[in-house]
Backbone of each chain as nested JSON, in Angstrom:
{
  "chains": [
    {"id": "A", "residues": [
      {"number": 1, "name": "UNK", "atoms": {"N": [106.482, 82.846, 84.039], "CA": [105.25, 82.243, 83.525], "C": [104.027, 82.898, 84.185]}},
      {"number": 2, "name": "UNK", "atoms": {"N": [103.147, 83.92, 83.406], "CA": [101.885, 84.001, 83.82], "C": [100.833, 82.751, 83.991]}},
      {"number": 3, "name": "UNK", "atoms": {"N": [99.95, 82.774, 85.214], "CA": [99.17, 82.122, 85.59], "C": [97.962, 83.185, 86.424]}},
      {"number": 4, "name": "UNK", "atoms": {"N": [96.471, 82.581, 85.709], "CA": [95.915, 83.321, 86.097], "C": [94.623, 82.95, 87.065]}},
      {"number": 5, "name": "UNK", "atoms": {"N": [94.871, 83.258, 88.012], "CA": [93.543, 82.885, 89.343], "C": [92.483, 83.21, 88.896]}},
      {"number": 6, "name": "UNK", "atoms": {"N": [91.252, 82.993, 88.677], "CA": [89.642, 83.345, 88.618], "C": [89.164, 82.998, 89.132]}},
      {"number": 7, "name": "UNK", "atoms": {"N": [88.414, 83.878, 90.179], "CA": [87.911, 83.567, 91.501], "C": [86.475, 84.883, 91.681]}},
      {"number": 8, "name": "UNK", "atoms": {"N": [85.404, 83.614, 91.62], "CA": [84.085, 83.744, 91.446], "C": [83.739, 83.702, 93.192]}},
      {"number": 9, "name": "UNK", "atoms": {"N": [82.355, 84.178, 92.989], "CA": [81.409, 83.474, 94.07], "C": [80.707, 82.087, 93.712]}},
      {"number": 10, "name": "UNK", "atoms": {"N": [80.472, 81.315, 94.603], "CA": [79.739, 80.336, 94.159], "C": [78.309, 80.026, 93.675]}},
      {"number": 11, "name": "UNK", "atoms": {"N": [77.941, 79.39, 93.174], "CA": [76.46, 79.504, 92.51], "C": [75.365, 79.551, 94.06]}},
      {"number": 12, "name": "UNK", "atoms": {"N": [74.535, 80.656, 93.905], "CA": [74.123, 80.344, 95.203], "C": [74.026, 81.675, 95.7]}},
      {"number": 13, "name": "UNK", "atoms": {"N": [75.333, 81.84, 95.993], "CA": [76.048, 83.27, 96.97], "C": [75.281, 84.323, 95.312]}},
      {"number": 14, "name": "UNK", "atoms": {"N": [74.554, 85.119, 96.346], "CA": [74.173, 86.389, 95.76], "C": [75.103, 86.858, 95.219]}},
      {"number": 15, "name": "UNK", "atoms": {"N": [74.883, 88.112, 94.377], "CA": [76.366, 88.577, 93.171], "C": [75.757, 89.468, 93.07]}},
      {"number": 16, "name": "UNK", "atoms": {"N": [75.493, 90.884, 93.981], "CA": [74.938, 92.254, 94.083], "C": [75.628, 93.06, 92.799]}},
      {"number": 17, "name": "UNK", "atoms": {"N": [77.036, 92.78, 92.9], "CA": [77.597, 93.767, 91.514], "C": [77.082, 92.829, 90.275]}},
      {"number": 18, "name": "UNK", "atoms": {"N": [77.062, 92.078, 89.982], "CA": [76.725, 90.883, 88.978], "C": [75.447, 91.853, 88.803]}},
      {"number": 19, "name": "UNK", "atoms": {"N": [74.347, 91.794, 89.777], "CA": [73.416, 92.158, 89.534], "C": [72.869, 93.41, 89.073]}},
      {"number": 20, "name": "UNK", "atoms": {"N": [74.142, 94.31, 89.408], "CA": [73.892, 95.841, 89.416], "C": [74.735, 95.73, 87.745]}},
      {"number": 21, "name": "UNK", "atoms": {"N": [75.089, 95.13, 87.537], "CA": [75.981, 95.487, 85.753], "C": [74.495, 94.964, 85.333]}},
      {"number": 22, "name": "UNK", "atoms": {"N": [73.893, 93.98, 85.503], "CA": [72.91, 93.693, 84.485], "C": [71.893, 94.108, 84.372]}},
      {"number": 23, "name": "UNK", "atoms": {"N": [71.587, 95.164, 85.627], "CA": [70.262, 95.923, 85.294], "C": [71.053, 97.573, 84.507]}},
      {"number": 24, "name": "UNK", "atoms": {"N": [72.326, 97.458, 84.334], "CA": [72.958, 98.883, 83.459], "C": [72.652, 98.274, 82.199]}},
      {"number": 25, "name": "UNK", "atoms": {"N": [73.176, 96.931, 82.101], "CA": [73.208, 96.266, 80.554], "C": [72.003, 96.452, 80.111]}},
      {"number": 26, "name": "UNK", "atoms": {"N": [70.728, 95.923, 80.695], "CA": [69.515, 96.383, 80.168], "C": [68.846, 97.78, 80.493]}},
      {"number": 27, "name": "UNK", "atoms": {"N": [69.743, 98.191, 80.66], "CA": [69.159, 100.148, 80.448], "C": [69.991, 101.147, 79.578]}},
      {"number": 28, "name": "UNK", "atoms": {"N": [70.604, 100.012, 79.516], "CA": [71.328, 100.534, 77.899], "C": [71.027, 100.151, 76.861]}},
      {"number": 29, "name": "UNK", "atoms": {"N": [70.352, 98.989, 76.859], "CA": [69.435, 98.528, 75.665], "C": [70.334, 97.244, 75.089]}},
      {"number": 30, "name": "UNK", "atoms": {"N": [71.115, 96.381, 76.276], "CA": [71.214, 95.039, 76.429], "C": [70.404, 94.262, 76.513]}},
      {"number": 31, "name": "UNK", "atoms": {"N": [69.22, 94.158, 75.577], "CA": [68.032, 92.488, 76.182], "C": [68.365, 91.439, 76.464]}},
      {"number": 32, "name": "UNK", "atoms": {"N": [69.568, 90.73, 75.616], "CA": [69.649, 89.308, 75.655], "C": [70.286, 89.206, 76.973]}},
      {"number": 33, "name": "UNK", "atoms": {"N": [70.695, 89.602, 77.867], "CA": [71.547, 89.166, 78.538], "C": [70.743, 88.417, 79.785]}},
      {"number": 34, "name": "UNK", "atoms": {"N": [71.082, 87.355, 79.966], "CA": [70.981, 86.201, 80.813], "C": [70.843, 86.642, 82.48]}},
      {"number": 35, "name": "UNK", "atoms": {"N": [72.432, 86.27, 82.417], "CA": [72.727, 86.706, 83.676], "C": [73.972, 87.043, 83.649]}},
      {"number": 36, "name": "UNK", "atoms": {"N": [74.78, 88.253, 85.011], "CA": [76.368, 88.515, 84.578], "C": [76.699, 88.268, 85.879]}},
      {"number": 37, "name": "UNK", "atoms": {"N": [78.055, 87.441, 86.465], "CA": [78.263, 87.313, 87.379], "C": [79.731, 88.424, 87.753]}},
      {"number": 38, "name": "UNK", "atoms": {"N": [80.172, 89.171, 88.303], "CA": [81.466, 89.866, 88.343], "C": [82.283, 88.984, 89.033]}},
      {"number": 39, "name": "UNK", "atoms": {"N": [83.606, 88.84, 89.006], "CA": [84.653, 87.86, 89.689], "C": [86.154, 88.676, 89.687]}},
      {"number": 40, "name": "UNK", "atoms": {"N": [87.338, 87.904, 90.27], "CA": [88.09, 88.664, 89.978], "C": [88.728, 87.93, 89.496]}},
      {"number": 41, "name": "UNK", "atoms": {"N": [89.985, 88.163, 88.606], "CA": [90.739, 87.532, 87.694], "C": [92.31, 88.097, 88.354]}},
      {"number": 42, "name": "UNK", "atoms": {"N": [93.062, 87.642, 88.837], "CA": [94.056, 87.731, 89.324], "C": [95.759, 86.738, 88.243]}},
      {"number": 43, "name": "UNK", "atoms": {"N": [96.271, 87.861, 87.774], "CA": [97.67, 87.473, 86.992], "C": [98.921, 87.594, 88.402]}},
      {"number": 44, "name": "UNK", "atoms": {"N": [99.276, 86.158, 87.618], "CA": [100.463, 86.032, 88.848], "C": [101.712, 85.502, 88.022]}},
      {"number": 45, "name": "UNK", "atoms": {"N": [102.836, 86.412, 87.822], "CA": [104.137, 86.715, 87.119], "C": [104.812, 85.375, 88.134]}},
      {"number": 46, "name": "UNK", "atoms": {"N": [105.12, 84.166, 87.982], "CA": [105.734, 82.984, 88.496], "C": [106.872, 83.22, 87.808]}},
      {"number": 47, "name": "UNK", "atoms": {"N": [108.407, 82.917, 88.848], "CA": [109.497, 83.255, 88.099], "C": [110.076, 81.453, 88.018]}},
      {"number": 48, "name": "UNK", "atoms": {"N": [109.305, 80.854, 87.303], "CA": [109.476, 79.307, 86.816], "C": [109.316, 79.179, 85.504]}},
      {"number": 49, "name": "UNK", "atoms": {"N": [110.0, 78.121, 84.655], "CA": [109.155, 78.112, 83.234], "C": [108.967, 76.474, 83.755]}},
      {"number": 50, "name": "UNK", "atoms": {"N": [108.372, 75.879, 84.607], "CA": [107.532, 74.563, 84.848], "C": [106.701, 74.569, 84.83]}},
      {"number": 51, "name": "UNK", "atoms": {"N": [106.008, 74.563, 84.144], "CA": [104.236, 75.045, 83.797], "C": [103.552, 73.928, 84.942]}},
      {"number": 52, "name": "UNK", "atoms": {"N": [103.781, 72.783, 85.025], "CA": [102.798, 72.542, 86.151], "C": [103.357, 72.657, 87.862]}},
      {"number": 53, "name": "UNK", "atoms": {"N": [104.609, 73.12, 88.033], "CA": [104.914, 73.766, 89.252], "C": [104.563, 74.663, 89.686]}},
      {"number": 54, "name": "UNK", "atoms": {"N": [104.507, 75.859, 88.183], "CA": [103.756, 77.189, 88.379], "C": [101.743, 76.783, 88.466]}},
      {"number": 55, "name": "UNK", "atoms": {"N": [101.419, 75.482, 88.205], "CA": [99.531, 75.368, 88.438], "C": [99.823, 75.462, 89.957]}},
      {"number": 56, "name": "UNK", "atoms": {"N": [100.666, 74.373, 90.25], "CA": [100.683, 73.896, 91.909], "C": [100.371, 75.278, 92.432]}},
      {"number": 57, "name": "UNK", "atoms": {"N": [101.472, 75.631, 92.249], "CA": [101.88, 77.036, 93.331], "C": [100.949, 77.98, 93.806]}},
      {"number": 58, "name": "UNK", "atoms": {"N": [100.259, 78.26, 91.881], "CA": [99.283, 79.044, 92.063], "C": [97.894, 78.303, 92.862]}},
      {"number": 59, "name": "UNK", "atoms": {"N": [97.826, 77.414, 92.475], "CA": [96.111, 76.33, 93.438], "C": [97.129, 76.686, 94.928]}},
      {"number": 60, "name": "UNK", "atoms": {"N": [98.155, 76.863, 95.522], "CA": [98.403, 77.032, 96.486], "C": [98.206, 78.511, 97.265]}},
      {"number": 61, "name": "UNK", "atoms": {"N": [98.494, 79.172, 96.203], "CA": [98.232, 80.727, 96.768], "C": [96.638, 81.216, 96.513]}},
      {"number": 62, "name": "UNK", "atoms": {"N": [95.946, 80.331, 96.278], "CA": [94.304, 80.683, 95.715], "C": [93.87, 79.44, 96.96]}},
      {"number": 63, "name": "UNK", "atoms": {"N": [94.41, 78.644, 97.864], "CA": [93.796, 78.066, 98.903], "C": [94.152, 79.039, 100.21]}},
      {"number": 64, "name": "UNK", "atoms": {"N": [95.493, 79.497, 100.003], "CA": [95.822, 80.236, 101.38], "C": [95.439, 81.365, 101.701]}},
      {"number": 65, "name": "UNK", "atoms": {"N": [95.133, 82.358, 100.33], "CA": [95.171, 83.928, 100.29], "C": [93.918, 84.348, 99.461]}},
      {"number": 66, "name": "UNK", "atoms": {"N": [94.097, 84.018, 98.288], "CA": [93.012, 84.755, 96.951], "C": [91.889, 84.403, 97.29]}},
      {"number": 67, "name": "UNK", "atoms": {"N": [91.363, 82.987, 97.581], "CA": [89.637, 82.76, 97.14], "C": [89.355, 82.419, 98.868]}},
      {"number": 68, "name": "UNK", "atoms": {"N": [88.089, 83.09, 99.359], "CA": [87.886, 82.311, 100.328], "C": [86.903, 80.925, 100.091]}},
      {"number": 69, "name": "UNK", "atoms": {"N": [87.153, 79.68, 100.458], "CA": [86.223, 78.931, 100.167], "C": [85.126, 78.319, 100.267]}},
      {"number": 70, "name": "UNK", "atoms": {"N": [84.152, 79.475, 101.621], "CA": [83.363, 79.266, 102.193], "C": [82.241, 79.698, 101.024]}},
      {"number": 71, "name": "UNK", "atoms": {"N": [82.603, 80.885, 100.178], "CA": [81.861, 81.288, 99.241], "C": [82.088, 81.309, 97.943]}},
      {"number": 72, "name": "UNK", "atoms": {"N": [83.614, 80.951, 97.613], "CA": [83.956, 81.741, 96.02], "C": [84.559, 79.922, 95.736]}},
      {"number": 73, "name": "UNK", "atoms": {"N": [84.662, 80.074, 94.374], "CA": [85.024, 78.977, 93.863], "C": [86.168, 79.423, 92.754]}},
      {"number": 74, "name": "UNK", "atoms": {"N": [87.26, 79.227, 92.566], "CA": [88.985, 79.68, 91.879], "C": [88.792, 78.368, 90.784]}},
      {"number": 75, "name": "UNK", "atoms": {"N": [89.28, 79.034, 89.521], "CA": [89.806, 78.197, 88.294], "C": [91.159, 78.882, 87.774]}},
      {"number": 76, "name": "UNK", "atoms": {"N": [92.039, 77.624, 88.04], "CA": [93.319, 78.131, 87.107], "C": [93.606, 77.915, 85.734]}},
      {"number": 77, "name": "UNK", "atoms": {"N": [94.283, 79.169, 85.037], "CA": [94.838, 79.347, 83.647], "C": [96.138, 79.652, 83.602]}},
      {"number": 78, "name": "UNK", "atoms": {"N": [96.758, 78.833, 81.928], "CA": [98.175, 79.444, 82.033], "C": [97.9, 80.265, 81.166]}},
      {"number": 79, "name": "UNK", "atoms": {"N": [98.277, 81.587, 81.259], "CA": [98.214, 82.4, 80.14], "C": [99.038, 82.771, 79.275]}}
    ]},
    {"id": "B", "residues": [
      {"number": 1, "name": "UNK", "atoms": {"N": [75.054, 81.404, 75.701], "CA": [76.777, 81.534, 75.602], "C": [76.879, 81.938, 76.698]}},
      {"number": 2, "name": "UNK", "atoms": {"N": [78.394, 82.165, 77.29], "CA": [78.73, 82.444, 78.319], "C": [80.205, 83.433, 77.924]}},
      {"number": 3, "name": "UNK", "atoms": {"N": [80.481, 84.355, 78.158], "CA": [81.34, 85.619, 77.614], "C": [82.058, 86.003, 78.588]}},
      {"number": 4, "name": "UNK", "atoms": {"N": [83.628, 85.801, 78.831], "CA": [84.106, 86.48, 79.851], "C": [84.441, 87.682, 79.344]}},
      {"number": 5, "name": "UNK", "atoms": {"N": [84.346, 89.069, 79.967], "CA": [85.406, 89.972, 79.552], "C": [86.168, 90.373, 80.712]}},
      {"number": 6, "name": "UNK", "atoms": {"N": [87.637, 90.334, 80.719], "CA": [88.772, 90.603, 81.732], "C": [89.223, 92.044, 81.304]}},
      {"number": 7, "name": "UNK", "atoms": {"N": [88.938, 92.255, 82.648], "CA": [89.172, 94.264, 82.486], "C": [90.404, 94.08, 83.562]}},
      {"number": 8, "name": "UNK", "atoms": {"N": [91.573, 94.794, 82.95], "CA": [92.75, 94.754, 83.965], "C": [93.57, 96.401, 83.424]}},
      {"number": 9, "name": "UNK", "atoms": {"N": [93.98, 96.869, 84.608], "CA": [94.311, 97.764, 84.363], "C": [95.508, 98.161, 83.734]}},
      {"number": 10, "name": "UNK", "atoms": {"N": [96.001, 99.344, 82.796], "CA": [96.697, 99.374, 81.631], "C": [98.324, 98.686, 82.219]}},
      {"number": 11, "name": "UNK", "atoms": {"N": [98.829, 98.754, 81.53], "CA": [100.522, 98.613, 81.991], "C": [101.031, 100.261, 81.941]}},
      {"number": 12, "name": "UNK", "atoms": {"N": [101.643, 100.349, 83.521], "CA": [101.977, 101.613, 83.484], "C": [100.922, 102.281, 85.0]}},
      {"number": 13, "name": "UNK", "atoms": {"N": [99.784, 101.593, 84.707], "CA": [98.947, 102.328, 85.908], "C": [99.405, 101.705, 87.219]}},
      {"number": 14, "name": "UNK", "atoms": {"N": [99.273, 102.43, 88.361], "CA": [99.53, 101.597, 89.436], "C": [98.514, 100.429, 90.068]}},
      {"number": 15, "name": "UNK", "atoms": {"N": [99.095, 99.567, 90.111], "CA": [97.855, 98.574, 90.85], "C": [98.288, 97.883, 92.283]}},
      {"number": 16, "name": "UNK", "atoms": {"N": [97.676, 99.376, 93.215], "CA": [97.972, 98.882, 94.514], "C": [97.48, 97.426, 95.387]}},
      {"number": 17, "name": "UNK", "atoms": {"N": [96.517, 97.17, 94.639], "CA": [95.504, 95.827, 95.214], "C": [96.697, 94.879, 94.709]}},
      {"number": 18, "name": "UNK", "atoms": {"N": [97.472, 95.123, 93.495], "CA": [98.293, 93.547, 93.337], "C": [99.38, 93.423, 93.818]}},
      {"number": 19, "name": "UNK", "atoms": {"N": [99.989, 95.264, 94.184], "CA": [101.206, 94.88, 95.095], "C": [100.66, 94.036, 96.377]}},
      {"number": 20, "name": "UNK", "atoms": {"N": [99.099, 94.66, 96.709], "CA": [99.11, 93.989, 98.566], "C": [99.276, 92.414, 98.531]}},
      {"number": 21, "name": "UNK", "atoms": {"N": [98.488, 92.243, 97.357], "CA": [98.833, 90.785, 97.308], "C": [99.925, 90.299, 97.178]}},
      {"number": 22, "name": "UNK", "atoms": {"N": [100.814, 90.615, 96.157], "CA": [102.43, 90.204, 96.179], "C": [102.74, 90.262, 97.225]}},
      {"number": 23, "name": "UNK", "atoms": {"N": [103.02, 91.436, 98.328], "CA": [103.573, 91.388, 99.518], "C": [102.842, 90.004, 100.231]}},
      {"number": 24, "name": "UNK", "atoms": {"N": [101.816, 90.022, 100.55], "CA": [101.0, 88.98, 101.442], "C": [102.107, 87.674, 100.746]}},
      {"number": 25, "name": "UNK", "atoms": {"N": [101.895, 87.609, 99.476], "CA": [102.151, 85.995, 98.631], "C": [103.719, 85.561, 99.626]}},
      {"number": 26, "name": "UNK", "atoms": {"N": [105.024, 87.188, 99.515], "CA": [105.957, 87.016, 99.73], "C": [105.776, 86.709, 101.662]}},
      {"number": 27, "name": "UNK", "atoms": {"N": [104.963, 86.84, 102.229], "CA": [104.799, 87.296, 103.735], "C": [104.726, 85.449, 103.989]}},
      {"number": 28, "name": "UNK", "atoms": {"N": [103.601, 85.111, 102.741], "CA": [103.467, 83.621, 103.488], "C": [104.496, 82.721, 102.893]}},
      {"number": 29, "name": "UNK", "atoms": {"N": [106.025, 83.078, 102.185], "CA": [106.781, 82.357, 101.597], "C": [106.87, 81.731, 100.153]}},
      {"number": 30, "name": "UNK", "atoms": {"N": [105.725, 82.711, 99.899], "CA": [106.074, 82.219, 98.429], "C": [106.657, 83.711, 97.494]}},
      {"number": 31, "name": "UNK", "atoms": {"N": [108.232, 82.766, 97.415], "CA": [109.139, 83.737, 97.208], "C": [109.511, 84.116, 95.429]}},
      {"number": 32, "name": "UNK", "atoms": {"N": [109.074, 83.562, 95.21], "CA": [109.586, 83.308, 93.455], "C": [108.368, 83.872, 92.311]}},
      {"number": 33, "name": "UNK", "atoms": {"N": [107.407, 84.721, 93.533], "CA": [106.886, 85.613, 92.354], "C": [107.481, 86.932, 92.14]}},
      {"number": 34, "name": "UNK", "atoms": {"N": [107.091, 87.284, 90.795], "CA": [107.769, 88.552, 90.384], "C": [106.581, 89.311, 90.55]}},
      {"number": 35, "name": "UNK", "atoms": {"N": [105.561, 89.178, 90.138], "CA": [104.614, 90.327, 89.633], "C": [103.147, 90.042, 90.359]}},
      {"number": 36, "name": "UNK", "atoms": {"N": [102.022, 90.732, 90.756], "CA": [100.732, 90.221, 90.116], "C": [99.862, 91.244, 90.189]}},
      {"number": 37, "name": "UNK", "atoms": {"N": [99.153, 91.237, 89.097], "CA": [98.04, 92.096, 88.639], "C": [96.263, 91.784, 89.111]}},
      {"number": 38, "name": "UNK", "atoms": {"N": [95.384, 92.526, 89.667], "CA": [94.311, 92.158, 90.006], "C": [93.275, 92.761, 89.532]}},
      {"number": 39, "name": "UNK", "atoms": {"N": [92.34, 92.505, 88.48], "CA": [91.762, 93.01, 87.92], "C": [90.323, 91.956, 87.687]}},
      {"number": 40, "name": "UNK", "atoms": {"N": [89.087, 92.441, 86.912], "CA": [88.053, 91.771, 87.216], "C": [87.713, 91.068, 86.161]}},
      {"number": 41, "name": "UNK", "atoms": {"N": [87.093, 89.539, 86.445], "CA": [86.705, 88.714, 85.352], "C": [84.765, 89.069, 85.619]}},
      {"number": 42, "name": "UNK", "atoms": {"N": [84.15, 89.32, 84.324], "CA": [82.651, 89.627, 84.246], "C": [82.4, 88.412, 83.306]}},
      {"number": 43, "name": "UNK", "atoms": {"N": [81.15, 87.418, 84.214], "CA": [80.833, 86.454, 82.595], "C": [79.559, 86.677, 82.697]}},
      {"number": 44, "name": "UNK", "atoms": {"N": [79.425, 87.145, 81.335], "CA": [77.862, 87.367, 80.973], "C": [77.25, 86.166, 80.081]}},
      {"number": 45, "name": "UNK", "atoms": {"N": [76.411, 86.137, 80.499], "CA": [75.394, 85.011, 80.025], "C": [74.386, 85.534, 79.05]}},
      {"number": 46, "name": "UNK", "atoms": {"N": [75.126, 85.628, 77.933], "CA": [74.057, 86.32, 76.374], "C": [73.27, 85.043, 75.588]}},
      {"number": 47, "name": "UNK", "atoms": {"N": [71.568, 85.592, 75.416], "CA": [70.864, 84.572, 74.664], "C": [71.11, 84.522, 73.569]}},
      {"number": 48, "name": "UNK", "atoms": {"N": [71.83, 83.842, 73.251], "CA": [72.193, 83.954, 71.985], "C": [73.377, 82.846, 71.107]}},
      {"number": 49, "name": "UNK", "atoms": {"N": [73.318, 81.509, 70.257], "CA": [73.873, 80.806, 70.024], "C": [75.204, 81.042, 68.722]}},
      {"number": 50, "name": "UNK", "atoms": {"N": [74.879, 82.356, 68.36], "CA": [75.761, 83.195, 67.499], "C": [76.926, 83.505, 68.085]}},
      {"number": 51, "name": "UNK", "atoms": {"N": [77.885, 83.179, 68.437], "CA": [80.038, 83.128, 68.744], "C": [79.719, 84.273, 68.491]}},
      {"number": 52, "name": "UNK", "atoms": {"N": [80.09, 84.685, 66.715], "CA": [80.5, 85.495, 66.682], "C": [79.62, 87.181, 66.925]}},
      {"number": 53, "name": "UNK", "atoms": {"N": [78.354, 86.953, 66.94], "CA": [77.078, 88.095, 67.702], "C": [77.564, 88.198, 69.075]}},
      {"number": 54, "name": "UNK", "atoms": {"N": [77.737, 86.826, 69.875], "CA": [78.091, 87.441, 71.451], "C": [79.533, 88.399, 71.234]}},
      {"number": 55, "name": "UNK", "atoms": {"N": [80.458, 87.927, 70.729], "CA": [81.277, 88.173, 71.225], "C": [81.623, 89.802, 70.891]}},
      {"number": 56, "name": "UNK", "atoms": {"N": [80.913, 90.175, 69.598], "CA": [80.382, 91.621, 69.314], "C": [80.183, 92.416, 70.523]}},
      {"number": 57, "name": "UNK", "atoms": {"N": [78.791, 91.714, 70.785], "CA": [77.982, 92.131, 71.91], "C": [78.612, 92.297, 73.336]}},
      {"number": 58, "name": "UNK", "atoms": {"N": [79.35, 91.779, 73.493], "CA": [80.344, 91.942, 74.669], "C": [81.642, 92.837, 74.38]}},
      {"number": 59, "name": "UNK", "atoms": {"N": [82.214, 92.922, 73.393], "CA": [83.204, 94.313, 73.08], "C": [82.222, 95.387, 73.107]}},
      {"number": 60, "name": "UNK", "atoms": {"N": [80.679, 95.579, 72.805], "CA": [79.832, 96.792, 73.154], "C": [79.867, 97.168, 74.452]}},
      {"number": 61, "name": "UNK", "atoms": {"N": [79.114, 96.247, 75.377], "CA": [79.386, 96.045, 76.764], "C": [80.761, 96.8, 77.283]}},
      {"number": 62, "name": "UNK", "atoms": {"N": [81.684, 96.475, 76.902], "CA": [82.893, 96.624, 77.241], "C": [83.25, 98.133, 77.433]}},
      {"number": 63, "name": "UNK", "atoms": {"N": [82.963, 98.428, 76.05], "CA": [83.217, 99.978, 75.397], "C": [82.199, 100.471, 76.131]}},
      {"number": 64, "name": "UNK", "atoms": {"N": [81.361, 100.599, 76.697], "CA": [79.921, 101.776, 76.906], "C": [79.952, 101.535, 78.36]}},
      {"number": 65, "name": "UNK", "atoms": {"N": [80.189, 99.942, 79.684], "CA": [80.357, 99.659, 80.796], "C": [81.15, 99.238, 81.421]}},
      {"number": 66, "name": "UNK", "atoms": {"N": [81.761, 98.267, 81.244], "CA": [82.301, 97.502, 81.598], "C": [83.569, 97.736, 82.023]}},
      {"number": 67, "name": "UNK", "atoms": {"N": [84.495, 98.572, 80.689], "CA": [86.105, 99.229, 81.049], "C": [85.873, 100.381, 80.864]}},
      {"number": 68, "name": "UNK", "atoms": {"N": [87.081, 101.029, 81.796], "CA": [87.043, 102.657, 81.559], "C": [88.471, 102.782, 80.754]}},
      {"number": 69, "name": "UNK", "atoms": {"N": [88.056, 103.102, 79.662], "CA": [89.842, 103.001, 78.639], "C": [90.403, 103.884, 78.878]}},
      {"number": 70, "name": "UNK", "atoms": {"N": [90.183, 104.749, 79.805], "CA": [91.33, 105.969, 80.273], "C": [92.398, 104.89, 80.976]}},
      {"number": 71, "name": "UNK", "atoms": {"N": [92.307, 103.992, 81.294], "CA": [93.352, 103.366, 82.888], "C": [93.239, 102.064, 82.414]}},
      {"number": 72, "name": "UNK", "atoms": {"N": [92.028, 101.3, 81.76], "CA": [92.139, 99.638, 81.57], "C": [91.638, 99.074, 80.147]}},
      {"number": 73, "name": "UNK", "atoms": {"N": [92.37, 98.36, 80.464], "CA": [92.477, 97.197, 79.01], "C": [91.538, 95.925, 79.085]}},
      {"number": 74, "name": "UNK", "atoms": {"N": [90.6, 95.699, 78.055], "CA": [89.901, 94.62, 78.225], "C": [89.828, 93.679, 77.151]}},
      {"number": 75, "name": "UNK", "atoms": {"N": [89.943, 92.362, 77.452], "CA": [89.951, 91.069, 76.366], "C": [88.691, 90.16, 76.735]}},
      {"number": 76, "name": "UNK", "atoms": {"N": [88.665, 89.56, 75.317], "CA": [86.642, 88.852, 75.724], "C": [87.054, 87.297, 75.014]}},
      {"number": 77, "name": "UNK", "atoms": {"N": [86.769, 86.86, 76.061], "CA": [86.75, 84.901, 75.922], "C": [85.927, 84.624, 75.694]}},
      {"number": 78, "name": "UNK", "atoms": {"N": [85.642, 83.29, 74.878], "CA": [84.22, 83.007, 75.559], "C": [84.632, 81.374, 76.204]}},
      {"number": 79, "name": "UNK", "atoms": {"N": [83.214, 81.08, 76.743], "CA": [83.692, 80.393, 78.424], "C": [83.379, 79.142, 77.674]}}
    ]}
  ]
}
């Protein structure tokens, strides 16, 4: 079972690459764009088909390892 | 709107960042993964209340910044 970590910075915490894609987006002749934050998206191959054993596991390996939580904030997906 | 696009690299390329993590995952006991891939989630924040205009607008993005299609594959959500 794929499950997938997304793990941001938090609102707040500066986002230098965020910031550096969106001044490319508008020099390429992107106007509308808002704001872009970059994050990482992490796929994790779980050898379970318990779909909510495989959420646990993963909210477990995104508290111990993937996100730190002083700055980034993690949302899980099953994919 | 809010537009993710997930750039992950092709199947076939090596992705040393997701072995380190697998190893780490297996180091702290979590034994029952097979795989994981680490690649980047971008959410752009387009003015624009048109679905189907953002989501255009973000396969542009994609194609011209965002992925390099020699090595990665990219899919666009919206958030």
């Amino acid at each position: 079972m794929k499950i997938a970590v997304n793990v941001h910075l938090k609102k707040g915490v500066l986002d230098p690459q965020g910031k550096a894609v969106l001044h490319a987006l508008e020099t390429l002749g992107f106007t509308d764009v808002k704001d872009v934050r970059v994050g990482k998206q992490i796929i994790i191959d779980i050898d379970t088909a318990d779909k909510k054993k495989a959420i646990e596991e993963a909210k477990k390996m995104a508290d111990e390892l993937l996100a730190n939580p002083v700055i980034e904030n993690y949302e899980i997906e099953v994919k």
